[in-house]
C-alpha positions, -999 to 999 in steps of 0.1 A, spaced: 28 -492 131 56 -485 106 80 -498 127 62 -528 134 59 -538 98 95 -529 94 105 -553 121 82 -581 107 95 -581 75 134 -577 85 126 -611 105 106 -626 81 131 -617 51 157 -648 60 129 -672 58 122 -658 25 159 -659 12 161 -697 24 137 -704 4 151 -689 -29 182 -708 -18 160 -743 -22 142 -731 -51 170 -717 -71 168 -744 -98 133 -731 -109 141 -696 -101 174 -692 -116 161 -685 -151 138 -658 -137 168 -643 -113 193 -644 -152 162 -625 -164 161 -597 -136 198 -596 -140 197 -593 -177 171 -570 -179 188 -544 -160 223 -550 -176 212 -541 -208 192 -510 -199 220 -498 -181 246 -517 -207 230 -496 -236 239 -462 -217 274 -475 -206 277 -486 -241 261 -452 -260 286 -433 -238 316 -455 -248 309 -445 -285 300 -410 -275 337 -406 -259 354 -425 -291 335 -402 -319 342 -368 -293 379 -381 -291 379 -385 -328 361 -352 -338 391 -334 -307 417 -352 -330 406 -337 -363 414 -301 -344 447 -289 -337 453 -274 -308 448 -232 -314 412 -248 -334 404 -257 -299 411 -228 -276 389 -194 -281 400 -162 -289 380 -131 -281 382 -99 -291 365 -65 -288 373 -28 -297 371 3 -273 381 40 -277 390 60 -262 419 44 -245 426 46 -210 438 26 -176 400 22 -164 380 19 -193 407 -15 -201 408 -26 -161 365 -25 -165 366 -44 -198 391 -72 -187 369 -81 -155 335 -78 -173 354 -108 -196 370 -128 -167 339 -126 -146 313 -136 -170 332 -166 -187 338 -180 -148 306 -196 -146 304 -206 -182 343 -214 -193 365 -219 -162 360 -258 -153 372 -264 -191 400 -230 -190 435 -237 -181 449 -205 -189 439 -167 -200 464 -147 -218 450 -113 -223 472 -85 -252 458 -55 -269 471 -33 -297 464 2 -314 443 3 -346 466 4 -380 485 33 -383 506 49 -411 544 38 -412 569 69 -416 601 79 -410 606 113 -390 603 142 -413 587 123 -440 553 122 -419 533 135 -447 537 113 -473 524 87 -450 501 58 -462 510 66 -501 527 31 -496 522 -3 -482 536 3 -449 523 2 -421 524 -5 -384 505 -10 -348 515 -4 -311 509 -31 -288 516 -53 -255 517 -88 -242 518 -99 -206 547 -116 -194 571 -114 -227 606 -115 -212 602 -158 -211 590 -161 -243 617 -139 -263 656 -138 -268 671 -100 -273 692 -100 -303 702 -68 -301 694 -36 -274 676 -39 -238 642 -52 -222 618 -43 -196 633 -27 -172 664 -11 -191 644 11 -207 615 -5 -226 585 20 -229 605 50 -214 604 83 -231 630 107 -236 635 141 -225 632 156 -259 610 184 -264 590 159 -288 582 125 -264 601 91 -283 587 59 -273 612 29 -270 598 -2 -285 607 -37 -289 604 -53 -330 606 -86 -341 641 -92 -356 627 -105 -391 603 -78 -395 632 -53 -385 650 -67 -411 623 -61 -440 616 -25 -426 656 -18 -425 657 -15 -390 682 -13 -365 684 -2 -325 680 30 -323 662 38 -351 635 61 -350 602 55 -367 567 77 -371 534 63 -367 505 84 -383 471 84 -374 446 81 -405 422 101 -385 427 142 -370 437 139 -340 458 162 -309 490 150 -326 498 145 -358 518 115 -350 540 95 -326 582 89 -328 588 54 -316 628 43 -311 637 6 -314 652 0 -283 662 -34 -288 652 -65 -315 642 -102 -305 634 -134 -317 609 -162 -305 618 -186 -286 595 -210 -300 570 -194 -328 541 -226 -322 537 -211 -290 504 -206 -280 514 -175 -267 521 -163 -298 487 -173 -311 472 -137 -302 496 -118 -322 487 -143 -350 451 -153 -344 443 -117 -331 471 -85 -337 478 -97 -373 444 -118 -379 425 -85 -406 463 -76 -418 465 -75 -455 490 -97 -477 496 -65 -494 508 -41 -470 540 -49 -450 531 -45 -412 552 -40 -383 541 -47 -344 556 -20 -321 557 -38 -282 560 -14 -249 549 -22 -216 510 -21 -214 516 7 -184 529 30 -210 506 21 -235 473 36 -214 491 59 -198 519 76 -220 507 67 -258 472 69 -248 473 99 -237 489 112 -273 463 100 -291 425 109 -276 400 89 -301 431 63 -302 407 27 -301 423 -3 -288 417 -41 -298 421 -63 -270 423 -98 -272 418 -126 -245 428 -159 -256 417 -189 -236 435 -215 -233 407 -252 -235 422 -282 -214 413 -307 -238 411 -332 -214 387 -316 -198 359 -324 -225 344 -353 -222 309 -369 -236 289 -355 -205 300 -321 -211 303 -315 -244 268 -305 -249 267 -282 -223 303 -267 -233 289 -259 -271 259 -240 -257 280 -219 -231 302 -210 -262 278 -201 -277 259 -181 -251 294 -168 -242 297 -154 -274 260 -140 -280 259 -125 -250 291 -102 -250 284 -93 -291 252 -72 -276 271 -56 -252 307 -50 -264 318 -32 -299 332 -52 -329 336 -85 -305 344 -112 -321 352 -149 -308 371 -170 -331 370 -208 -324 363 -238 -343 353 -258 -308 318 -245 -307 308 -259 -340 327 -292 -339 311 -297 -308 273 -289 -325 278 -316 -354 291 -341 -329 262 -338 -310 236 -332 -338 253 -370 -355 252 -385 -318 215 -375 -316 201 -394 -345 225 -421 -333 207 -423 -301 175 -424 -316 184 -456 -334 200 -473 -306 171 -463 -282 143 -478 -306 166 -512 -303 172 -509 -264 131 -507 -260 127 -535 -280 149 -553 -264 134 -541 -228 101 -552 -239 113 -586 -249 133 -591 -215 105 -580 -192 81 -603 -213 107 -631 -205 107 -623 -167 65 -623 -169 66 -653 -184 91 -673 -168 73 -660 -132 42 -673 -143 57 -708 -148 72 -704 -118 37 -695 -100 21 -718 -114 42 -744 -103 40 -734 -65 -1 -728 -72 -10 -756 -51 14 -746 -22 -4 -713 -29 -40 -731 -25 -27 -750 4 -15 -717 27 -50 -707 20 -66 -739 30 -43 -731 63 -55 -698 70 -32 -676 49 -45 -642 36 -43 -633 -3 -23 -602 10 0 -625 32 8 -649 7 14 -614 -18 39 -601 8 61 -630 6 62 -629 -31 64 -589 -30 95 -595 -6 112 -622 -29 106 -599 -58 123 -569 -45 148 -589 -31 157 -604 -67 156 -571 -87 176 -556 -56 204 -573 -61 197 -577 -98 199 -534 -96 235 -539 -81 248 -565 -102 235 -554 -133 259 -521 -143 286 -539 -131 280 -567 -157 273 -538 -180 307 -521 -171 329 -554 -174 315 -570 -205 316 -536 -229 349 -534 -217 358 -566 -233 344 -556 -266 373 -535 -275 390 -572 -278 362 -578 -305 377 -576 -344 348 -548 -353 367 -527 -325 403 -529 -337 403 -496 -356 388 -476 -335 402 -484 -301 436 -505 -312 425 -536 -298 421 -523 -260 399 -523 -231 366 -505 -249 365 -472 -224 332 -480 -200 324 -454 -171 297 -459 -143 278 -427 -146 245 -420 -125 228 -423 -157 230 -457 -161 228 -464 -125 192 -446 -129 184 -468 -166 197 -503 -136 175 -490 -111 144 -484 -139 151 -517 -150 151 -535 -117 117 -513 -112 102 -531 -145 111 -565 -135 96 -562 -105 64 -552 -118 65 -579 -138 73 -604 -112 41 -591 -96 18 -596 -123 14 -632 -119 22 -630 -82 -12 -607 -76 -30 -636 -97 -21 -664 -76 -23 -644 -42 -61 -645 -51 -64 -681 -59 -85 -703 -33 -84 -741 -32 -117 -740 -49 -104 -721 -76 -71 -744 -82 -93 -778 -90 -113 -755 -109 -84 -747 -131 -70 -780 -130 -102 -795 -143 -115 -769 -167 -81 -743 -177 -95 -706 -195 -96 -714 -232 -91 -674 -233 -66 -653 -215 -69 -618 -199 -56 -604 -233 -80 -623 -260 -111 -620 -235 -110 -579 -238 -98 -576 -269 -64 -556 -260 -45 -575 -287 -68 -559 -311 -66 -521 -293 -29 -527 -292 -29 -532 -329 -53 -501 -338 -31 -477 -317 0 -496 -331 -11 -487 -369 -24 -453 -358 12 -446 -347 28 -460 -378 5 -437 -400 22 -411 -380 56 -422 -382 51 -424 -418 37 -390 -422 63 -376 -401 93 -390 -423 112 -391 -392 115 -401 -351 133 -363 -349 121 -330 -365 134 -292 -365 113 -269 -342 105 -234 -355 143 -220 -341 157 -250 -357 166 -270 -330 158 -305 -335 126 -321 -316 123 -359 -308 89 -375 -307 97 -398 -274 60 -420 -284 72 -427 -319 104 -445 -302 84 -468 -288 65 -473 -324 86 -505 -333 85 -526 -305 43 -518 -298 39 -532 -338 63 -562 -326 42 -567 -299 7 -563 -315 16 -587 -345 23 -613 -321 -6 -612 -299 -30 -608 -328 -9 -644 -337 -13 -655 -301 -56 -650 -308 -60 -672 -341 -33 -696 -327 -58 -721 -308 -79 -717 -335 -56 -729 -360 -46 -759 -340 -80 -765 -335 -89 -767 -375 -53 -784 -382 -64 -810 -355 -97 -818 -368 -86 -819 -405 -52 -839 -401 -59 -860 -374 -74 -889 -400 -37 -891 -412 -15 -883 -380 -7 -906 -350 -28 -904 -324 -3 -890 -299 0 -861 -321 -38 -853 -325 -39 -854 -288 -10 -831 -284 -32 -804 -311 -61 -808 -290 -46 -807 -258 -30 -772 -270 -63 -762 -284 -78 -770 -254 -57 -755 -230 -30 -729 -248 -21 -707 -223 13 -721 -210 19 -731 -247 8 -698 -258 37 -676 -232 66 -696 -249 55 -694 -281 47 -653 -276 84 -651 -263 93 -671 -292 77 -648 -316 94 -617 -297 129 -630 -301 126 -643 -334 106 -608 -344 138 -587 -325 163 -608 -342 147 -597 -380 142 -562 -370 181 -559 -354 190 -580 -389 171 -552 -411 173 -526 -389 216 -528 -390 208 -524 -432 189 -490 -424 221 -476 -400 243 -483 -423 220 -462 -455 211 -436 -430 248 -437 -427 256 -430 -461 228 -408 -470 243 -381 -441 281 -384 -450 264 -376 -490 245 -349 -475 268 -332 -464 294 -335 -489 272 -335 -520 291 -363 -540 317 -390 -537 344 -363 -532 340 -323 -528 366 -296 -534 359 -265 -515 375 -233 -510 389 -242 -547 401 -207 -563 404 -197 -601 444 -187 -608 441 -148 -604 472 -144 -632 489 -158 -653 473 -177 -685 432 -190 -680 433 -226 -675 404 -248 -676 392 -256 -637 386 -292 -640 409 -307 -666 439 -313 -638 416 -331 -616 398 -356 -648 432 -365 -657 436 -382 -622 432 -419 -625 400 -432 -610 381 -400 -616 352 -403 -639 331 -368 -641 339 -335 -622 314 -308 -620 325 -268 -609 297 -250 -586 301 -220 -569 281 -206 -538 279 -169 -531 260 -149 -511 237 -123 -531 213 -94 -517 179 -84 -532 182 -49 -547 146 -52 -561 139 -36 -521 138 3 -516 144 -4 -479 168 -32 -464 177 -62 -483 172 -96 -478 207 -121 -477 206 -151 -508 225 -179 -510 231 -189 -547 242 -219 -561 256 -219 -597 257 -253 -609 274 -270 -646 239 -284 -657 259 -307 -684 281 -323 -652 257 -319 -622 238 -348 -627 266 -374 -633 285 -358 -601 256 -349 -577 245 -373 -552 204 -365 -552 171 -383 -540 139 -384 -551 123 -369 -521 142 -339 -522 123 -324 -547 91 -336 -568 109 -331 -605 141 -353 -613 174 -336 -610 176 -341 -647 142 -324 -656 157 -295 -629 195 -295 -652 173 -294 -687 152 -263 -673 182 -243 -661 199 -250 -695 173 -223 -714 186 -197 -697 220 -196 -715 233 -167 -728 254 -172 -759 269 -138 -765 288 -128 -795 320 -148 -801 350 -126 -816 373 -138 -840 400 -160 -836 430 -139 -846 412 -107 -829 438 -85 -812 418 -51 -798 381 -45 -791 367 -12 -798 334 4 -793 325 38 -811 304 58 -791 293 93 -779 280 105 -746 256 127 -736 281 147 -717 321 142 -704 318 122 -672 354 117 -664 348 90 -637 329 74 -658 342 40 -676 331 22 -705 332 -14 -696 330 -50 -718 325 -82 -701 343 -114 -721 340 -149 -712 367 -170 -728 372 -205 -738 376 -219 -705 345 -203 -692 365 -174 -672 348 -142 -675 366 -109 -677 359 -73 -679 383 -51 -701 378 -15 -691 379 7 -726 387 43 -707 363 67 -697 332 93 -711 356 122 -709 341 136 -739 310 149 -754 317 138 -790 322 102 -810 351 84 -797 360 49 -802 367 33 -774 397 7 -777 413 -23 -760 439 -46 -765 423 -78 -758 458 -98 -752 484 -79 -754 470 -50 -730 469 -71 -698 485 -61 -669 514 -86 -650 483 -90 -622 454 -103 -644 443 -133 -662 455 -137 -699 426 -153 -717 417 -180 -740 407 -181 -773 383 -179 -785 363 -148 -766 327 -143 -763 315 -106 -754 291 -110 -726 280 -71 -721 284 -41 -724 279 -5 -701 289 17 -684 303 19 -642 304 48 -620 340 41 -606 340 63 -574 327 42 -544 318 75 -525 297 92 -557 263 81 -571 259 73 -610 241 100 -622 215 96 -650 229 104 -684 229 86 -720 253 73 -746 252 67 -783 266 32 -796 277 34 -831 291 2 -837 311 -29 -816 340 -38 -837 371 -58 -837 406 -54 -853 425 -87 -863 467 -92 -861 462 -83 -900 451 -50 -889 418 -57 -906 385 -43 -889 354 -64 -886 320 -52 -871 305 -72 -848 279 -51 -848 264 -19 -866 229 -12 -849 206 -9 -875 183 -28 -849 182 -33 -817 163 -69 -818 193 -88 -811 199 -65 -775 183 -63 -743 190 -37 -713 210 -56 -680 185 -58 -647 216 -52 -625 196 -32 -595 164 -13 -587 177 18 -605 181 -4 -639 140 -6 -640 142 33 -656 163 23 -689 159 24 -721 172 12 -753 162 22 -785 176 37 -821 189 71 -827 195 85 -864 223 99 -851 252 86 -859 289 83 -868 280 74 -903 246 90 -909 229 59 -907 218 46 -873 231 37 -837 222 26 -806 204 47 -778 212 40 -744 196 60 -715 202 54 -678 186 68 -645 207 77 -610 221 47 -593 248 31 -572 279 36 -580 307 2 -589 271 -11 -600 271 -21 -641 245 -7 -664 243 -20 -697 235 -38 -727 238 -74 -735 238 -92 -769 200 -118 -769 171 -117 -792 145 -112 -760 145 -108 -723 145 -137 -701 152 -137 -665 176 -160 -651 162 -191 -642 169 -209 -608 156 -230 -586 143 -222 -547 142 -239 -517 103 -244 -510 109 -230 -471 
């Protein structure tokens, strides 16, 4: 039976193509409405993944190339051939699956953990200075090198001598030779900081070398990984050997030696493209995740993964935009197909009436219009991405494009997505050819003269009321919309949800407002007939009634009318709201117009003030510092939570910040005047002070101990001026040159200075703060006339309240003693055990006030 009907309609089908042929003057506009129906479904994805590849090639650009590739690294001790062999295949095998379509290369290295630079004989007095050193190997070096000076590889690199004591020949770096004071055949020690079965190792330079080109991404593992945690302020020098004498001769010297390897992976960056972007982010990410809870210390250092995660998390809420347009416009094209079929229909309704009158059955007469349907929307499904393809490929020509794409072809690529969004479109139209094909498949002859003689004053729509439903769900959905704030939202891990029925929000309002329009239209004629038609012609009163009368062809042009002219305001308005939402997410994310970071204070030399270099530049009109740190809750007796504080200039903020008023319910000036009243004054010294001195007595000598003062000067730089340590029991005064005392290395201040603080700082990291107590006699100052003046005497302690630094600082107390230097009265400072580089003190203020701040409500 299948077959049959197969057959039938493969011989009825060029009967039915015939007659498009003849009718293609009235079909035409329906068949440019198929056509354009799936061109732009599938045109919107061609064109979304056109931008998609110019924003990914942009945000590629921005990184160089060793920004791109991924660098992994992980620590493992003891050394040895297998433990290395197993760790190097775990990493290979498990980025296969995950890495390799977008991996071009894997260069793999490992080196020693730092160890103590010596000469021979001079062992131990190793690590008193800022030398230092590390053993380590690189595949494949001979290409990448020129010997300067001594042999390579196979000459001897790596061998060890027949001396009683085993000497290791090593390659070195000719510049770093040359700060060491290196030559060939120089011998070197390196020390282990740890105990282990020797005390050291004697490595020879066996030859010196120079790179053959230092941007190299081969050389990016000694940078990016061997030398990535050295310090600026030791002098380090790499020691290369063969990595077949590293695990089997030097690991074998040192037992708990640990070795850092690194893999380095080398990202084709043409490889990346918009389809795979995602998908490459979250393997990096998985990559990474995954090995962290297996391997020790691993770390992967790449700035790929994160670019990747903004481009997408942008492209996202640009999608969501562009699809709300794209199903506006889908609903406007299909109405324009249903429409323009039921003219069509209704023109062939009496060749419809007359098959019946003829013997024709209502399915029948439906198959032929099923057939001409899907023979329109097939070839409507074809033609339609390849209309797509070509025409956003000539809007690189456009002037909007020249900046972005030079004036070229725009790049367009077929991709089975929009071959599906074609086929979904060509799906649609059919459907909606069918919807007035079903209705006239039904009609008798009867029912045509009934028609013709007395047309429904009410359509399908009015008689049912499904304007009205559309309109109640369409305001139901807007209420949620508007609750909601947005199309997306964050899900509870943070990943960001789409609502896919608020999408469609738009376009079912669009649609509702013009069928509720399409309901009181006949009326409205009707009223405007009856009232004007005493002053109109009479052709034109006829006209109003005939509409009245009869307003259902009137009523699908002037639906479709609405629709378009509906679209064309919300596109108009809508292209407004891009370009805010636009501007709103580049401010959010910088803050202001421009944003300094990783800005850093001048750690010597003379205190400058932070912003006055960048006010003076033209154009600039108000500059505001911040700072964002990371703080931990000591109030907690067990674990700590992590804070992110933001310290803001409340007298700059405002002017500088960009801000909305839905980010918080008070105005970011009402937040600025309530973070003002926290603001501690201090005492401010003396212009022409020269020392600081505090007289005081402790309870007992605590030579690690130290006395400390914290300053701010004028340019709002705060220092702390260590006045020497509790080494005694009785009254000491505790002196400081305030200018003249600092070091080459530290900030000369200001005038004029404001003490901040004062207490005292356990100064051994390894040793608790044990509880004790000082007297204060007096805070005093001497001026460059050698005059004294007190800053203060204690004869109260009104003006003074105890620091909150930790937990611990919950136990002091400060109160008066009658003991004093002068018989008269001090200050009585008592402190409980507590951590140690931790301050515990006194600051000047006439009562306590916590810090205020302001917190984020989640």
């Amino acid at each position: 039976m299948k077959m049959e009907g197969l057959a039938k309609i493969i011989r009825v089908w060029p009967l039915i193509v015939r007659r498009l042929i003849v009718n293609w003057r009235t079909l035409s506009t329906v068949i440019i409405g198929v056509v354009l129906a799936c061109s732009i479904m599938s045109g919107t994805v061609v064109f979304f993944d056109s931008l998609k590849e110019i924003a990914l090639d942009d945000v590629l650009k921005s990184l160089d190339k060793e920004e791109i590739n991924i660098l992994v690294q992980a620590e493992k001790g003891p050394t040895n051939a297998d433990e290395a062999s197993t760790l190097n295949e775990r990493i290979h095998s498990f980025s296969e699956g995950l890495l390799s379509s977008h991996v071009s290369e894997i260069l793999h290295g490992g080196r020693t953990t730092t160890l103590f630079f010596s000469y021979p004989g001079q062992e131990q007095n190793a690590g008193k200075d800022n030398s230092r050193t590390f053993f380590a190997y690189l595949p494949n070096l001979q290409p990448h090198i020129t010997i300067t000076d001594g042999i390579f590889g196979g000459n001897g690199l790596g061998e060890l001598t027949s001396e009683e004591i085993s000497v290791i020949k090593v390659l070195v770096n000719v510049q770093d030779a040359a700060n060491f004071g290196l030559q060939v055949g120089d011998r070197i020690s390196a020390v282990p900081y740890w105990d282990d079965s020797v005390s050291h190792v004697t490595a020879e330079v066996a030859g010196t070398f120079e790179k053959n080109n230092q941007d190299d991404l081969y050389w990016s593992i000694e940078q990016k990984g061997f030398m990535y945690s050295a310090s600026d302020s030791f002098k380090t020098i790499p020691l290369y050997l063969n990595e077949d004498v590293y695990m089997e001769h030097l690991a074998s010297k040192f037992l708990d030696l640990e070795t850092t390897y690194v893999w380095m992976f080398d990202i084709d960056r043409e490889s990346i493209n918009s389809s795979n972007a995602s998908n490459l982010a979250s393997n990096i990410t998985y990559f990474g995740n995954r090995l962290e809870s297996e391997l020790n210390r691993f770390v992967i250092r790449t700035e790929l993964d994160k670019s990747l995660q903004k481009y997408d998390t942008r492209i996202l809420f640009t999608k969501l935009q562009m699809y709300v347009v794209l199903i506006m416009i889908t609903f406007v094209v299909l109405y324009y197909v249903v429409a323009l079929s039921s003219l069509v229909v209704e023109e062939r309704r009496f060749e419809v009436s007359k098959l019946r009158s003829r013997g024709a059955s209502s399915s029948q007469i439906l198959s032929v219009f099923v057939i001409e349907g899907a023979t329109i929307s097939f070839f409507a499904t074809l033609l339609g991405p390849l209309i797509a393809v070509g025409g956003i490929s000539l809007l690189g020509f456009l002037p909007g494009f020249h900046e972005i794409n030079d004036g070229a072809f725009l790049s367009a690529r077929l991709t089975y997505q929009a071959l599906f969004m074609s086929i979904l479109g060509g799906i649609l139209s059919f459907l909606a050819l069918m919807i007035p094909s079903i209705q006239a498949s039904r009609l008798t002859v009867s029912d045509e003269r009934t028609k013709s003689n007395r047309p429904n004053r009410l359509t399908f729509i009015s008689r049912y009321y499904i304007d009205v439903i559309v309109l109640i769900v369409s305001l139901f959905l807007f209420n949620q919309l508007n609750e909601q704030g947005s199309m997306a939202a964050r899900g509870v891990l943070g990943d960001v949800k789409v609502n896919q029925i608020m999408l469609a929000v738009p376009a079912i309002m669009l649609i509702a407002s013009a069928l509720v329009i399409l309901r009181i239209f006949p009326l409205v004629m009707s009223i405007a007939s009856r009232v004007l038609s005493r002053y109109l012609p009479v052709g034109i009163t006829l006209i109003m009634w005939q509409i009245s009368r009869n307003p259902s062809n009137y009523s699908r042009l002037l639906l479709l009318l609405i629709l378009m002219t509906g679209l064309g305001i919300f596109v108009s308005s809508f292209g407004g709201t891009l370009n805010k939402n636009f501007e709103d997410r580049v401010y959010y994310s910088h803050g202001s117009d421009i944003r300094l970071s990783s800005v850093s204070l001048n750690p010597r030399g003379r205190s400058k003030p932070l912003t006055k270099g960048i006010e003076s530049i033209n154009g600039v009109s108000t500059v505001s510092p911040s700072v964002r740190l990371i703080g931990t809750d000591v109030t907690k007796t067990f674990g700590s939570d992590s804070i992110t504080v933001l310290g803001i200039d409340t007298d700059q903020f405002e002017q500088s910040a960009w801000y909305r008023d839905d980010f918080s319910e008070s105005s970011l000036s009402k937040i600025s005047d309530t973070l003002q009243d926290t603001d501690t004054k201090g005492i401010e010294l003396p212009d022409r002070s020269r020392s600081f001195g505090v007289l005081v007595k402790s309870d007992k000598s605590r030579p690690t101990t130290v006395l400390v003062a914290r300053m701010k000067d004028k340019n709002g730089r705060y220092l702390s001026y260590d006045l020497g340590s509790l080494d005694s029991g009785g009254w000491t005064l505790k002196q400081v040159e305030i200018f003249g005392n600092r070091g080459r290395f530290q900030v000369f201040p200001a005038r004029p200075l404001t003490l901040i603080s004062i207490g005292i700082v356990e100064t051994i990291p390894q040793k608790k703060l044990t509880s004790g107590s000082i007297l204060i006699d007096s805070v005093r100052v001497r001026l460059s006339t050698g005059e004294v003046v007190n800053l203060e005497d204690f004869r109260d302690i009104n003006g003074w309240q105890i620091i909150d630094s930790s937990i611990s600082s919950a136990n002091d107390r400060l109160g008066i003693s009658e003991i004093s230097a002068k018989s008269d009265s001090s200050a009585f400072f008592t402190w409980s055990e507590g951590p140690p580089i931790t301050m515990r003190g006194i600051y000047p203020s006439t009562k306590f006030k916590p810090i205020s701040a302001i917190v984020n409500s989640d």
